[in-house]
C-alpha positions in Angstrom: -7.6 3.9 -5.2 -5.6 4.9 -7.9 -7.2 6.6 -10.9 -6.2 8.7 -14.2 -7.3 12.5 -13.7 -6.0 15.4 -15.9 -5.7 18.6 -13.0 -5.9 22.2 -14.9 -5.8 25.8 -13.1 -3.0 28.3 -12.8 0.2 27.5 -11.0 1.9 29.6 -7.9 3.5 31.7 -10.8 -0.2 32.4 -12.1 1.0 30.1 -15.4 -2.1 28.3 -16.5 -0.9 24.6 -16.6 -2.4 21.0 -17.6 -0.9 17.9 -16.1 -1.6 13.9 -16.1 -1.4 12.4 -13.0 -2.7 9.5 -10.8 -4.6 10.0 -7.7 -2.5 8.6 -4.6 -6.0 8.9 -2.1 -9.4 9.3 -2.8 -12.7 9.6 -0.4 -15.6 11.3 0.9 -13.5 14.6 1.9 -11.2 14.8 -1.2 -8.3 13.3 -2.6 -4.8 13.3 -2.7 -2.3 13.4 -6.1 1.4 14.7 -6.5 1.4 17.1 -9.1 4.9 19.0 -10.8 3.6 22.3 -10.3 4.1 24.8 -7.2 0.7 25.5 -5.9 -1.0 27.9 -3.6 -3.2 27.0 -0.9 -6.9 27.6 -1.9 -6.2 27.4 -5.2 -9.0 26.3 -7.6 -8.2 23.6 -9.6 -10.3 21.5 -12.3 -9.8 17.4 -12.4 -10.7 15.2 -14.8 -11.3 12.0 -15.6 -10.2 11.5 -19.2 -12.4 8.4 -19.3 -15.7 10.0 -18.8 -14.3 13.8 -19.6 -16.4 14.3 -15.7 -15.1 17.0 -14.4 -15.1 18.3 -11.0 -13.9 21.6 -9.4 -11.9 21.2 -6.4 -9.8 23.0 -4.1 -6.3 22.9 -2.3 -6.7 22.3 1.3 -3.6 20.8 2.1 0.2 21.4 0.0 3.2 19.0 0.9 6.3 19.9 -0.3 9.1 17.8 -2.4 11.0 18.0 1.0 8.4 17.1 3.5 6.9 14.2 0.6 9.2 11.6 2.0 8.1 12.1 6.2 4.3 12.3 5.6 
C-alpha cells in the first residue's frame, strides 16, 4: 500500500531533517519507505500522515543502501 507520510528526526550527521515521501511496504511489523537522508540504525524517527496530521513514532530496524536498493 502506498501512502503520503512526512518522516522527521535527525539524520546520520545529527542534522534535524523533514522529508515527503511514499511508503513502499506497510504492515503489522512496520513499514518500508526510501528516504534521501543517511540514517542510523535505531534511530527514532516521527511519520506522518499529512492527511490526518496522525503521527506515529517509529524506529529504524532495517537500513538498505543506494547500492544494495537495486538486489533487495
Amino acid at each position: 500500500m502506498r501512502v503520503r507520510v512526512v518522516v522527521a528526526g535527525k539524520n546520520a550527521d545529527g542534522r534535524r531533517f523533514r522529508e515527503a515521501c511514499e511508503t513502499v511496504v506497510i504492515n503489522a511489523h512496520g513499514g518500508l519507505m526510501y528516504l534521501n537522508q543517511p540514517l542510523n540504525m535505531d534511530a527514532i524517527l516521527v511519520v506522518t500522515n499529512p492527511f490526518t496530521q496522525e503521527e506515529q513514532e517509529c524506529r529504524i530496524v532495517f537500513l538498505v543502501t543506494r547500492q544494495t536498493k537495486g538486489s533487495v
